[in-house]
C-alpha positions as CSV (number, residue, x, y, z in Angstrom):
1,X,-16.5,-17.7,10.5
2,X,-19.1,-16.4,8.1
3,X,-18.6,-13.6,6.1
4,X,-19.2,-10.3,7.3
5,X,-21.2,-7.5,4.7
6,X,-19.4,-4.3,5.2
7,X,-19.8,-1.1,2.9
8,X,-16.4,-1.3,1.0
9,X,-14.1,0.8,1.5
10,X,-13.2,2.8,-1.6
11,X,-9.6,2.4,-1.8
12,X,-10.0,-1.1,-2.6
13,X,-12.7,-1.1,-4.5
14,X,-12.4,-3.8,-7.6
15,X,-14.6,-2.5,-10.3
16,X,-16.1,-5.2,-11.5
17,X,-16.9,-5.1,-15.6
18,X,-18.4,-7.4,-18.2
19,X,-15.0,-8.0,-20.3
20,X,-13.8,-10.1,-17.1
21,X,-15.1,-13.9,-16.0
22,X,-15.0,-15.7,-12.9
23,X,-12.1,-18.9,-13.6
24,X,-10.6,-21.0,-10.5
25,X,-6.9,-20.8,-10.9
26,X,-5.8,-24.4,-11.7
27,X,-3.7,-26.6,-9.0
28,X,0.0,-25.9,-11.4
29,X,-0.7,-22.6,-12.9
30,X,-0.2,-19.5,-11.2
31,X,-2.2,-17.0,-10.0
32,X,-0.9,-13.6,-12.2
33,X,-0.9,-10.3,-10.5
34,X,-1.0,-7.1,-11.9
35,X,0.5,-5.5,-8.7
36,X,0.7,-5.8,-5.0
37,X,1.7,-3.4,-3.0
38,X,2.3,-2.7,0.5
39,X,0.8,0.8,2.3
40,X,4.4,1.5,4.9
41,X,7.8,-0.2,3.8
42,X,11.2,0.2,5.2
43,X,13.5,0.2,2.9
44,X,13.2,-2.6,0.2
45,X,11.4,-5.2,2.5
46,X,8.2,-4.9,0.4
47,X,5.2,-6.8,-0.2
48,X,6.9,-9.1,-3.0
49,X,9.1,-10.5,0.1
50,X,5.2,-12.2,0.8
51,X,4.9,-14.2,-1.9
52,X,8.2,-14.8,-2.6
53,X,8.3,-18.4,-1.1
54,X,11.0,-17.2,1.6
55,X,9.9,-17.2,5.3
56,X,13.8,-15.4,5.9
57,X,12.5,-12.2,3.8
58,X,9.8,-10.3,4.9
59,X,7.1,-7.5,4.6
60,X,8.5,-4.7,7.1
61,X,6.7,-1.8,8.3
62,X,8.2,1.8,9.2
63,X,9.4,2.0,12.5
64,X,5.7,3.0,14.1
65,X,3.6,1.8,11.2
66,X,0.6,-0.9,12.4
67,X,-2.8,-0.9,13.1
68,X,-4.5,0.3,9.4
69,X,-1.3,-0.5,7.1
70,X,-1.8,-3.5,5.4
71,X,-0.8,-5.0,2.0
72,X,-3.0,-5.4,-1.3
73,X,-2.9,-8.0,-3.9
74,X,-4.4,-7.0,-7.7
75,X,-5.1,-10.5,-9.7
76,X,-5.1,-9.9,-13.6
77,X,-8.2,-12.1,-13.6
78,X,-10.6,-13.9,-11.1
79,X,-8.6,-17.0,-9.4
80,X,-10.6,-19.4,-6.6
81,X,-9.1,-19.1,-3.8
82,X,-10.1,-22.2,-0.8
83,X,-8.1,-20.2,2.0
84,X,-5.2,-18.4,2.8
85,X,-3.1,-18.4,5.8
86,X,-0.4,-15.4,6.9
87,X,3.0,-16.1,8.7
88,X,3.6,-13.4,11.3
89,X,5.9,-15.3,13.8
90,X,6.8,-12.5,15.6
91,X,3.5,-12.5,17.3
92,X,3.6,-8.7,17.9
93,X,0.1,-8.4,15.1
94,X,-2.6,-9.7,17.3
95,X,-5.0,-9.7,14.6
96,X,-6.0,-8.8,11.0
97,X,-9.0,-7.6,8.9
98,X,-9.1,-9.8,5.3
99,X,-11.1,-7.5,2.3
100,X,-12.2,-9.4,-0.7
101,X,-13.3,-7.9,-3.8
102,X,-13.6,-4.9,-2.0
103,X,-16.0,-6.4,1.0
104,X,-15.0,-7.1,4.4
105,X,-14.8,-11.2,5.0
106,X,-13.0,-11.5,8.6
107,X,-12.0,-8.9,11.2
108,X,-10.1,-10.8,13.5
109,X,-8.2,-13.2,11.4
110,X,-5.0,-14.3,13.2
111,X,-1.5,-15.4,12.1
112,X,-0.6,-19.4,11.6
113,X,-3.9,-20.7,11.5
114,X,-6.2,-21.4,8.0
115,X,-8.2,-18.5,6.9
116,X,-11.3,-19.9,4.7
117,X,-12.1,-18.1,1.8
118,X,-13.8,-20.8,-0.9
119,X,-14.5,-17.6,-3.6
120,X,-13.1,-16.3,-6.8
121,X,-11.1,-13.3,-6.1
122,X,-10.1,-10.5,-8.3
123,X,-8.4,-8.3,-5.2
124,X,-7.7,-9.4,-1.7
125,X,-6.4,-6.4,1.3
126,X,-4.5,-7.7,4.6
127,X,-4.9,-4.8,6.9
128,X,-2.9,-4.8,10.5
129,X,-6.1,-4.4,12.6
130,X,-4.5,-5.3,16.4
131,X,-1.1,-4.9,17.6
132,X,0.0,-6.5,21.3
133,X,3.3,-4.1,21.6
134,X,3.2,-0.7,20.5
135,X,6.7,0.9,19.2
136,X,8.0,-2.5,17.7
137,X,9.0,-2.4,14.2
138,X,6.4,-5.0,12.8
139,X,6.6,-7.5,10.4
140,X,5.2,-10.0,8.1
141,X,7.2,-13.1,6.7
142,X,4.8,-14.9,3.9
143,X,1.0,-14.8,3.4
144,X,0.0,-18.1,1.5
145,X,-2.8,-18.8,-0.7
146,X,-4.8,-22.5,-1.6
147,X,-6.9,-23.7,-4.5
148,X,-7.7,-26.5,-2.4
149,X,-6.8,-28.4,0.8
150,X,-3.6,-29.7,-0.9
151,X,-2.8,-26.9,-3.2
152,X,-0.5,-23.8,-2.7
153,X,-1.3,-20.8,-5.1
154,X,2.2,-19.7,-7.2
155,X,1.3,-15.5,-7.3
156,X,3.2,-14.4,-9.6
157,X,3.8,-10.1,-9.9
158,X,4.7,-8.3,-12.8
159,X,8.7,-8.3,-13.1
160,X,10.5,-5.5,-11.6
161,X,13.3,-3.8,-14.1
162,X,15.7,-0.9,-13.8
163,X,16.2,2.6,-15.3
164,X,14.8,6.4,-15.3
165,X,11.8,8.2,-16.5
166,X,11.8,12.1,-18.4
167,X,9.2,13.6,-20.2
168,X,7.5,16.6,-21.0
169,X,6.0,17.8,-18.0
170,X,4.3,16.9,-14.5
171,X,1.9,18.5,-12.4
172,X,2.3,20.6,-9.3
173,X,3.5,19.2,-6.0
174,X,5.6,17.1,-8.7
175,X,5.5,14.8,-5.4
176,X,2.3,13.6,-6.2
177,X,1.9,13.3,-9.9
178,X,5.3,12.4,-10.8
179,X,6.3,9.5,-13.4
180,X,7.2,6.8,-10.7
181,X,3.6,6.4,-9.7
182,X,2.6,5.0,-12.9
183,X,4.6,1.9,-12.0
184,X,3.8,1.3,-8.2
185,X,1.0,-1.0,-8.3
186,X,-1.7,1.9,-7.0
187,X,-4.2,2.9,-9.2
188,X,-5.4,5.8,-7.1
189,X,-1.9,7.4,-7.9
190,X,-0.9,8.2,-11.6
191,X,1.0,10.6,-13.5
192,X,-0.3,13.8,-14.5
193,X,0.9,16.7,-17.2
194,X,2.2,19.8,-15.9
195,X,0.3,22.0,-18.5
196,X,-3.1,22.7,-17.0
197,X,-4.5,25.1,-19.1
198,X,-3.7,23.2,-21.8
199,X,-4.5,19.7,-23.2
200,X,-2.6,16.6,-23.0
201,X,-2.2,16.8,-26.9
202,X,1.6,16.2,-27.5
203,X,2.9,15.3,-23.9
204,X,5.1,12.5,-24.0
205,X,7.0,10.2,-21.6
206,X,9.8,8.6,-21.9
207,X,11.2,5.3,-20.9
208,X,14.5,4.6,-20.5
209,X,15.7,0.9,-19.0
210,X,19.1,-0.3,-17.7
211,X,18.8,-3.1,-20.0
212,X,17.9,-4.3,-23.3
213,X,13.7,-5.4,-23.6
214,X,11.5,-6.4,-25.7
215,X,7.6,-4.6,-26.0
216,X,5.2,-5.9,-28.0
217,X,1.8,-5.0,-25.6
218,X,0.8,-2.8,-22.9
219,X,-1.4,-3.1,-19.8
220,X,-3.1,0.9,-19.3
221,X,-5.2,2.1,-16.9
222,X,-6.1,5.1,-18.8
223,X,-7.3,8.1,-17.2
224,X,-7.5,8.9,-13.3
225,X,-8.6,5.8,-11.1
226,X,-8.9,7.5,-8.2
227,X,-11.8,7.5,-7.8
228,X,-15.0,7.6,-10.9
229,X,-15.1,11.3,-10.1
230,X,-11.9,11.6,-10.5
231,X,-11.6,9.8,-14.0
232,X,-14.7,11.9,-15.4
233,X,-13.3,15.1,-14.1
234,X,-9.8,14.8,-15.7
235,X,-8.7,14.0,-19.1
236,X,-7.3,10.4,-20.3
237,X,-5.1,9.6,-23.4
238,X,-7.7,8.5,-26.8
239,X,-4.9,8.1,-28.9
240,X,-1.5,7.3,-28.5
241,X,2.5,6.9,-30.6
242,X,4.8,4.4,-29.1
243,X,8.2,4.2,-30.7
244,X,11.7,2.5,-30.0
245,X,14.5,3.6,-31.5
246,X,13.9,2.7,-35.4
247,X,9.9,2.4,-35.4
248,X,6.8,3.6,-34.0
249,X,3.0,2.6,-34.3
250,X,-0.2,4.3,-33.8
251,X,-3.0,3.4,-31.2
252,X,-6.6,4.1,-30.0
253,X,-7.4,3.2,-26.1
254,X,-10.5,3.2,-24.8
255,X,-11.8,5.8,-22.0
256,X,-13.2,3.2,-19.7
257,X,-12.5,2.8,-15.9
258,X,-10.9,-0.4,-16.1
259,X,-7.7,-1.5,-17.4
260,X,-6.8,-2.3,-21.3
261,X,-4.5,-4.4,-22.9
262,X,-2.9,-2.6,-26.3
263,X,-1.5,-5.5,-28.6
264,X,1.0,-3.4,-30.6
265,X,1.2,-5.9,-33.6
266,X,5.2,-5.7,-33.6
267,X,7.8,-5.8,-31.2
268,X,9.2,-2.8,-29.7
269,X,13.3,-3.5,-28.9
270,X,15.9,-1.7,-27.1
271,X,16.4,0.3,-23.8
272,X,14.5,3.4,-24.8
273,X,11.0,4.1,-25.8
274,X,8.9,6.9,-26.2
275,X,4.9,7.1,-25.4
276,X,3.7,10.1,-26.7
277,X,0.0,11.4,-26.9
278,X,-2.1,12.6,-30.2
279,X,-5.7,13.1,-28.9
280,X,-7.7,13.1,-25.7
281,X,-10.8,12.5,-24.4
282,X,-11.6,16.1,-22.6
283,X,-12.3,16.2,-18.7
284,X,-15.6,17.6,-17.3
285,X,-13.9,19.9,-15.3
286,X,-9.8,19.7,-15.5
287,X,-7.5,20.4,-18.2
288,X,-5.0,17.5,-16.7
289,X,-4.3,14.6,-18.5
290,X,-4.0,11.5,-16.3
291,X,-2.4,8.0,-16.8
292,X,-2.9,5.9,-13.4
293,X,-0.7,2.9,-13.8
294,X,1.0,1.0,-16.8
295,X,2.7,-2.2,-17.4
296,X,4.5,-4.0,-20.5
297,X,4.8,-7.7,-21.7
298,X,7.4,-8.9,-24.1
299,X,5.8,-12.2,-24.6
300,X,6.7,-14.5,-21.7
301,X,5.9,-11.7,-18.7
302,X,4.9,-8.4,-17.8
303,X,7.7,-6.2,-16.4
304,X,7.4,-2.5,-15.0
305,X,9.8,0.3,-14.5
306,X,11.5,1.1,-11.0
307,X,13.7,4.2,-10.9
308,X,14.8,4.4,-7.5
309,X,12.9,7.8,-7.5
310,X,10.4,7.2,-4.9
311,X,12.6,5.8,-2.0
312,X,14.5,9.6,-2.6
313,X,11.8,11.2,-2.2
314,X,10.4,9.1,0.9
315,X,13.5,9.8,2.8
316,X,13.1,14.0,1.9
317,X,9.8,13.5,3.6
318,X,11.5,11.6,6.7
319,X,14.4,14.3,6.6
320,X,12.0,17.1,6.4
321,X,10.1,16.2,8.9
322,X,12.5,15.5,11.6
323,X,13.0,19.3,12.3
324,X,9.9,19.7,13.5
325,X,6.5,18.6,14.9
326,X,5.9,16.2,12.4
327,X,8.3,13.6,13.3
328,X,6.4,12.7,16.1
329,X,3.0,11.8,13.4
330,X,5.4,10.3,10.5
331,X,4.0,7.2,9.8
332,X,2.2,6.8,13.1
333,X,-1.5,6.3,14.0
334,X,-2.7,8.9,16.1
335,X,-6.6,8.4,17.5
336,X,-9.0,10.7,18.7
337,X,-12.2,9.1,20.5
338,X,-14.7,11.0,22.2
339,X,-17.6,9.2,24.3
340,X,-20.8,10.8,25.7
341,X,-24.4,9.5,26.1
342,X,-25.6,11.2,22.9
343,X,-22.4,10.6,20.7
344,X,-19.5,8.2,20.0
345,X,-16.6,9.8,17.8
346,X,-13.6,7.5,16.7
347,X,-11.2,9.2,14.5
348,X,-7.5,8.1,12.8
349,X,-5.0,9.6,11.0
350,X,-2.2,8.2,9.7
351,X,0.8,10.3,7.7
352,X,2.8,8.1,5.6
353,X,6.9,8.9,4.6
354,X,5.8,7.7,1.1
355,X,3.3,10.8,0.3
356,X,0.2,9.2,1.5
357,X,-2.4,9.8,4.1
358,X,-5.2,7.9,5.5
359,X,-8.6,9.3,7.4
360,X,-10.9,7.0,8.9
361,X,-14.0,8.4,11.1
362,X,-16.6,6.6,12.9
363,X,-19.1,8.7,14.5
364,X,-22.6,7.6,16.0
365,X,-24.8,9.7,17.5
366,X,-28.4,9.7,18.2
367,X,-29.7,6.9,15.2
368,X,-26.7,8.5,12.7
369,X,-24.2,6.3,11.8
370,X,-21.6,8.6,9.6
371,X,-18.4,7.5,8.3
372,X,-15.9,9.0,6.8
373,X,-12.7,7.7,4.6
374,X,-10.2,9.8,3.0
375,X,-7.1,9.0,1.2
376,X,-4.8,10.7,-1.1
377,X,-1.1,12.7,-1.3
378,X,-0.1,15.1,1.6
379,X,2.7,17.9,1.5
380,X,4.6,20.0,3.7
381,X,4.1,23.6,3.4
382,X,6.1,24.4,6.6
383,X,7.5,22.5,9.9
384,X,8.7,23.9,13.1
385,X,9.5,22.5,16.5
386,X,6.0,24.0,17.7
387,X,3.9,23.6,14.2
388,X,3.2,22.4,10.9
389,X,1.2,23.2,8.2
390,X,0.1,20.4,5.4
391,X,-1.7,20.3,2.8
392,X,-4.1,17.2,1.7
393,X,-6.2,16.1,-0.9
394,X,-7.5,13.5,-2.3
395,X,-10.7,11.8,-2.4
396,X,-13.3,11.5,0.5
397,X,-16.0,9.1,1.0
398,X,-19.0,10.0,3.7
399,X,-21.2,7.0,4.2
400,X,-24.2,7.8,6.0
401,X,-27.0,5.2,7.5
402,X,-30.0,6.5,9.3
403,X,-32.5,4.3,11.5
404,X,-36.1,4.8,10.6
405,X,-36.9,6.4,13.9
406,X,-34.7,9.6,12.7
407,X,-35.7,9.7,9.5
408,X,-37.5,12.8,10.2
409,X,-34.8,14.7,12.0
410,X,-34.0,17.6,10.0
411,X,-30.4,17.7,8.5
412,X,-29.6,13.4,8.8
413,X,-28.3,13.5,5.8
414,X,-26.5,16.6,4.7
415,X,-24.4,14.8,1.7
416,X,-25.9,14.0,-1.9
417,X,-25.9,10.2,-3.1
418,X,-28.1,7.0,-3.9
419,X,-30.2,6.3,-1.0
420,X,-31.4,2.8,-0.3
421,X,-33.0,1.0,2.3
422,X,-31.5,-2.2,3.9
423,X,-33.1,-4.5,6.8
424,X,-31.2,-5.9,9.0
425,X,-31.8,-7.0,12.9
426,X,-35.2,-5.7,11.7
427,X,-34.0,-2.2,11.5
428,X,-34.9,-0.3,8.5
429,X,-32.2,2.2,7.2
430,X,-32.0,5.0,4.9
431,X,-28.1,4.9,3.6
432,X,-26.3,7.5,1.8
433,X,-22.8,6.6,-0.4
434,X,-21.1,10.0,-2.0
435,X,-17.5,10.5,-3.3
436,X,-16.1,14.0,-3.6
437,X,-12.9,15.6,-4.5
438,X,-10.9,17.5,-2.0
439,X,-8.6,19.7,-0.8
440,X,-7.4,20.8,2.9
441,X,-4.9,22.0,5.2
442,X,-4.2,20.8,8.8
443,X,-2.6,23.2,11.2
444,X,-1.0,21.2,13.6
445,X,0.9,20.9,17.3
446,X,2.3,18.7,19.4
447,X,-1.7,17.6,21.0
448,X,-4.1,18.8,18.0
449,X,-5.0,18.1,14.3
450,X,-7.4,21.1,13.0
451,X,-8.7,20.8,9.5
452,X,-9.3,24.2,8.2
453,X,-12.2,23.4,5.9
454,X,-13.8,21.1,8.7
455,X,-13.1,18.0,6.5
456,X,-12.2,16.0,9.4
457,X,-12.9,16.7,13.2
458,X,-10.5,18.4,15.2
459,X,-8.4,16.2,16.9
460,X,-6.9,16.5,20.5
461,X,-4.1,14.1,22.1
């Protein structure tokens, strides 16, 4: 099957900078991962039962959970990969879409059979994309990946470890800024400081781990990776104290949207350290300082921090929503379409136990192709047995293509952005790509969805 040019879709979006080069991962060395992570789990059957050589252990969704979950793998570096092949027995996943480096490469892959790739990859997404019974608690056993014909790829993730998190503050819903997310493999989610009409100067987290380590680097995504707006809008760490219990050292990281490595120059022992800030680089419009994700190495491996946290919280989402109207959207698709001569609409929304949310919109009408993703944290403000109210935000992409023909129709593109034109089935296009930041509520019932600030359509089951 030949590969398929999509416009990516910005939560996986790789970005792709000078300081990294394109290497084939060799036959015996493995392929290192900064994270992978899975978008619905139940309980621990996570996304490191795929790679874990083990076709007994698996990737398990939430009881619901399919079509538009799926499971992403970060490589530390580019690694060749020939093809890849996914081990879905059950046979209830019909079919999968495969993303590469952020672009769309098959959208009807199937389980058991070779997948060709034959291209260096820095991320690769498996998302669910058909499902032959709905209600069946779906799964995933192994996905494999080849160098060659003959050659399995090792992946190996960073090492998970034990222990808590404190520190001096976090941000408001503490449900989506808190200290867990800068361990969970996502870099669109991140800690955040609680003081927002102050600077980050000063704030400090601490690490505590069940166990004796050893430190002597860091990985950092510094600042918020959400999205580039995001990162420029809110503040990230320049300089930096990280200390153990007898000794501490002083470091400068860069303010770039891509991750660093920070080579202390000593080794930081014991179960306790301290990462406190000195200086930062201000935000263009917020006072928050952000940290997206973090890792550490002690000179064999990289190892991150797993508190237990986040599964507590899933299961207050899960508790609070059973008392009302929302236990029947928890962590299930729900599809609105709407078909007329003039206009196809096609819109999903999926709200995830774990604090996420996913938006996709398709609508065509006239020559207007528009598109809409958004993705980010949601919260319950209230939940009855006939309502809800929650709030979202996040980031929202609108993606719209215009045919020449329409070019002239007043208002075909109402949103800000690079425009470009692209040929293809010799139609000429004018395209529009724009990322904002944004916040909502959605009032909803038993049969309808209605986004207050007209983010998304209304939405009628």
């Amino acid at each position: 099957m030949k590969k398929v040019s999509a416009i990516s879709i910005l939560m996986f979006v790789v970005i792709l900078s000078t300081g990294y080069f394109l290497k084939a991962a060799s036959n015996n060395k493995a392929a290192v991962l900064d994270g992978i992570y899975a978008t619905s789990v139940s309980g621990g059957n996570d996304a490191y039962n795929l790679i874990d050589g083990n076709e007994k252990t698996a990737w398990v969704l939430m009881p619901g959970a399919g079509v538009d979950e799926g499971v992403m793998f970060n490589f530390s570096s580019f690694n060749y990969i020939y093809s890849m092949k996914i081990s879905a027995p059950d046979k209830n996943i019909s079919s999968f879409e495969i993303y590469v480096n952020g672009e769309k490469y098959f959208s009807n892959a199937e389980s058991g059979v070779d997948i060709p790739l034959k291209v260096n990859v820095k991320s690769l997404y498996v998302k669910i994309n058909g499902v032959e019974q709905k209600n069946q608690t779906l799964s995933i056993n192994e996905i494999y990946l080849y160098s060659s014909i003959a050659f399995e790829i090792a992946c190996q993730p960073p090492v998970v470890m034990t222990g808590k998190i404190d520190g001096s503050s976090i941000l408001e819903p503490e449900e989506a800024y808190n200290y867990d997310f800068l361990f969970d493999s996502r870099r669109d989610f991140g800690w955040a400081d609680g003081n927002i009409k102050l600077t980050g100067e000063n704030e400090f987290i601490k690490f505590h781990f069940d166990k004796n380590v050893n430190i002597s680097k860091i990985k950092i995504w510094n600042g918020y990776h959400r999205s580039w707006t995001h990162f420029e809008k809110n503040e990230a760490v320049k300089e930096f104290t990280f200390s153990d219990s007898g000794k501490s050292g002083r470091y400068t990281v860069p303010s770039e949207y891509m991750p660093h490595e920070i080579d202390f120059g000593k080794i930081f022992s014991g179960k306790v350290f301290t990462l406190t800030v000195n200086s930062v680089r201000k935000g263009l419009s917020y006072k928050d300082l952000v940290i997206s994700e973090l890792m550490f190495f002690d000179g064999k491996k990289w190892f991150v921090l797993n508190t237990g946290k986040q599964n507590d919280r899933k299961n207050s989402v899960i508790a609070k929503s059973k008392s009302g109207v929302l236990n029947n959207y928890l962590d299930k698709r729900k599809v609105f379409s709407m078909f007329s001569q003039e206009r196809t609409l096609e819109q999903s929304i999926i709200l995830r136990s774990n604090g996420s949310f996913v938006v996709y919109k398709n609508d065509i009408y006239s020559n207007n192709t528009n598109t809409v993703i958004a993705d980010g944290n949601w919260q319950i403000v209230n939940n009855t047995a006939s309502s809800a109210e929650v709030k979202i935000f996040g980031r929202l992409r609108k993606i719209v293509q215009v045919s020449e023909e329409a070019e002239e129709e007043e208002g075909y593109n109402p949103y800000s952005g690079e425009n470009g034109r692209k040929s293809g089935s010799n139609v000429q296009v004018e395209s529009s790509d724009e990322e904002v930041i944004f916040s909502d509520v959605l009032d909803i019932t038993p049969d309808k969805i209605v986004s207050r600030k007209k983010i998304i359509d209304a939405m009628n089951f």
